[in-house]
N, C-alpha and C positions, 0 to 999 in steps of 0.2 A: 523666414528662410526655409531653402526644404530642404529636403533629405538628398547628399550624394556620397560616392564610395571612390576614393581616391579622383574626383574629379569627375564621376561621371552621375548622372541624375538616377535615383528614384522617381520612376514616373507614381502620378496615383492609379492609373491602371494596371499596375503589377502591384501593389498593394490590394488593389480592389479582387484583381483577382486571387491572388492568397490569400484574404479574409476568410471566403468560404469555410476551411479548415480548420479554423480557431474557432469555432463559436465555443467551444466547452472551456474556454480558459476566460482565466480569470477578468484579464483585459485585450478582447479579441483582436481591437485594433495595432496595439503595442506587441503583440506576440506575432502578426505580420507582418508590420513593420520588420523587427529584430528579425524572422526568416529570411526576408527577401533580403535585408542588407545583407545578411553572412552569406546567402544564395551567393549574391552579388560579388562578397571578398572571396569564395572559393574559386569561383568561375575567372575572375581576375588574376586569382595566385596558379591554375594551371592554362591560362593563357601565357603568364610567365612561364613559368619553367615545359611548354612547349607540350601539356598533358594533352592529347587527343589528336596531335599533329600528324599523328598515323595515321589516323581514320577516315581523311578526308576522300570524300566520293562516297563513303555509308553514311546508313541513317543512324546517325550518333544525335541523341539528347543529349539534353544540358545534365540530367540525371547521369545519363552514360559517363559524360567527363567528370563527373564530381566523383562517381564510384571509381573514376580510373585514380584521380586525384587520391585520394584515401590510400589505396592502395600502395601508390609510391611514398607516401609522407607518413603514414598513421604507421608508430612504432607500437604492438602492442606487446607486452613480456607475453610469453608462452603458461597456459597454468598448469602447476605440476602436478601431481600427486598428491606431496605435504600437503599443497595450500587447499586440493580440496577434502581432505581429510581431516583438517582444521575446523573447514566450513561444517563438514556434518557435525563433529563433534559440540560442534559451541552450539549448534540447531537440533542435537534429538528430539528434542518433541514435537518435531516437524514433521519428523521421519518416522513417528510413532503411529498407529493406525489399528483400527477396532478399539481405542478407546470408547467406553461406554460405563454410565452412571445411572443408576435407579436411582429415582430422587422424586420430592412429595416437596409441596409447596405452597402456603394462604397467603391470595393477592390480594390489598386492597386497592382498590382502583379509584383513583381522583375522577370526584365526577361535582358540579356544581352544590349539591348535594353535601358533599364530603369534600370538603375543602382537606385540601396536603397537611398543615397542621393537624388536625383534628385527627387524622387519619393516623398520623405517625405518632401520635400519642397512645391512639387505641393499638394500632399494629403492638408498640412499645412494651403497653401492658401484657399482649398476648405471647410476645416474645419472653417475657421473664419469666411468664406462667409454666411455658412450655420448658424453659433452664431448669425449674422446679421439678415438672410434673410431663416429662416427653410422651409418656401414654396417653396425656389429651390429644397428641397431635392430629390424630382422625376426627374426633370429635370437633374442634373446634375448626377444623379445616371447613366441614358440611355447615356450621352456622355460620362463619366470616366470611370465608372466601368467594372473591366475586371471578373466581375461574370457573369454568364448567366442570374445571378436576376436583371443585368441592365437594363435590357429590360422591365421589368414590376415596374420600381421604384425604384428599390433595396430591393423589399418585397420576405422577406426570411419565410413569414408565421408566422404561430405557430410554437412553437420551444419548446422542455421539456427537461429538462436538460439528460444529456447525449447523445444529439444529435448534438455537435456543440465540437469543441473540447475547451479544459479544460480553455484556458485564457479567450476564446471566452466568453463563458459560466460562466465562471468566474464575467465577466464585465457586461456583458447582464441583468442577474440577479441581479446586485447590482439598475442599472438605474427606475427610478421612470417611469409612464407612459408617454410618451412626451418627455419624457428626454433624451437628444442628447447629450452621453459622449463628457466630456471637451479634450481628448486628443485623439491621434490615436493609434489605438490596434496594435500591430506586432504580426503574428501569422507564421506559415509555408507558409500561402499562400499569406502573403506580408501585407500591413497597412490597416486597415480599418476602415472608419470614419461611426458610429454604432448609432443606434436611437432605441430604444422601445416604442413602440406604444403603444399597450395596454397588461395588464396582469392580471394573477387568479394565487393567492399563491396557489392557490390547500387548500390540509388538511391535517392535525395533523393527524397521526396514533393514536389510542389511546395506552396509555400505556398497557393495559391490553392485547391488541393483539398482543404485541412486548415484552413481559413481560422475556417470557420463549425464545425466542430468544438472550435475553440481559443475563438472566442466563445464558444458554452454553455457551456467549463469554467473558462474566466475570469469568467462569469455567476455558474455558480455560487458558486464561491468567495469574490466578492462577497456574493451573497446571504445565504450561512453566517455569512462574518463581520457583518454590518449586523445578522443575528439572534441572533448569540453578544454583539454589546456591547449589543444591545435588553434582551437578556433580563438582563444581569448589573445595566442600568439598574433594571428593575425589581424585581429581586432585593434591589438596595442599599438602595430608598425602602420597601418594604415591612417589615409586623413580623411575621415569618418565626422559631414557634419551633419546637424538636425536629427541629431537622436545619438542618444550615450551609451555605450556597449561596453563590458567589462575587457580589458584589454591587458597585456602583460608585455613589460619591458624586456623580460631576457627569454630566453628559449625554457619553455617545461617539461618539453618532451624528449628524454631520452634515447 
């Protein structure tokens, strides 16, 4: 059976040609499919209600009618103030910036050679030795570690976030000054027993700088959703065969 939208066909050449645009998803074929149908229900729903009948004699696209379509239908709440001052507050360390950590660190690196076990066992022992005795941390950094920062201690510098990858960075920043994480990090480049030296939280953005930032993305996300329950509206009311779209019986849009 193939694919149509209230009676009328999905050809495979308007699929073929919305393909192009999907290759990065998951399932390229099924995510143009689902395009062109909704394409299809929008173009249909302001055929109804008469969206682009002004225009006739200009160069109107199908794009042009859909954007006019939105416009008449898509209710989106207004964002306030509160709501974005909500937003920063529950995200400061988003807004935080010059964060930066001194930190010292012996990798060992999984190589055919040194099987992962074998490795986290030796890591293990050096990690308890270091609980004991954190004055070796130079010293044993120049004979275990398979980073190039062995050589000078294990000092990896300053470091601001986004310069170290994400668990690395993840941990680093949680550790107080001095503070020699209790366990060993597994990253892609093998286990590492990780120390922070010294640090500066950096600063708080002020709200007011981030203000009208935090409105456009509290906009959008309004926007998205007001057009995710549009569509499932029309989705619900339509006879939609050869492919199954999430649809809703009553109205969601306010």
């Amino acid at each position: 059976m193939g694919i149509a939208v209230n009676g009328i066909d999905i050809t495979d050449a308007q699929i073929a040609s919305e393909l192009p645009h999907h290759q990065q998803a998951a399932n390229p074929l099924k995510q143009a499919v689902h395009e062109v149908v909704l394409r299809q229900l929008l173009l249909q729903e302001a055929a109804r209600l008469g969206v682009g009948a002004g225009l006739e004699g200009q160069a109107v696209s199908e794009d042009d009618v859909i954007e006019a379509l939105f416009e008449l239908e898509l209710r989106v709440p207004p964002v306030n103030d509160e709501a974005c001052r909500r937003y920063y507050q529950g995200r400061l360390e988003r807004y935080r910036t010059g964060a930066m950590v001194e930190a010292r660190h012996i990798l060992f690196q999984v190589t055919p050679a040194a099987p992962l076990e074998l490795l986290r066992q030796t890591a293990g022992l050096l990690l308890a030795e270091l609980q004991e005795r954190p004055e070796r941390f130079e010293e044993l950094a120049r004979s275990y570690s398979n980073c190039p920062s062995g050589a000078v201690g294990g000092s990896l510098g300053q470091l601001q976030k986004g310069q170290c990858v994400p668990e690395f960075e993840a941990l680093l920043f949680r550790l107080q000054p001095g503070e020699l994480a209790g366990r060993l990090l597994e990253t892609r480049f093998g286990l590492h027993i990780v120390q922070a030296l010294r640090s500066d939280p950096g600063h708080l953005v002020p709200y007011e700088a981030v203000a009208a930032q935090i409105a456009d993305e509290l906009g959008r996300q309004a926007w998205q959703r007001a057009l995710h329950q549009y569509l499932r509206i029309l989705a619900g009311r339509a006879a939609i065969e050869g492919v199954e779209l999430e649809g809703a019986d009553s109205p969601l849009v306010q």
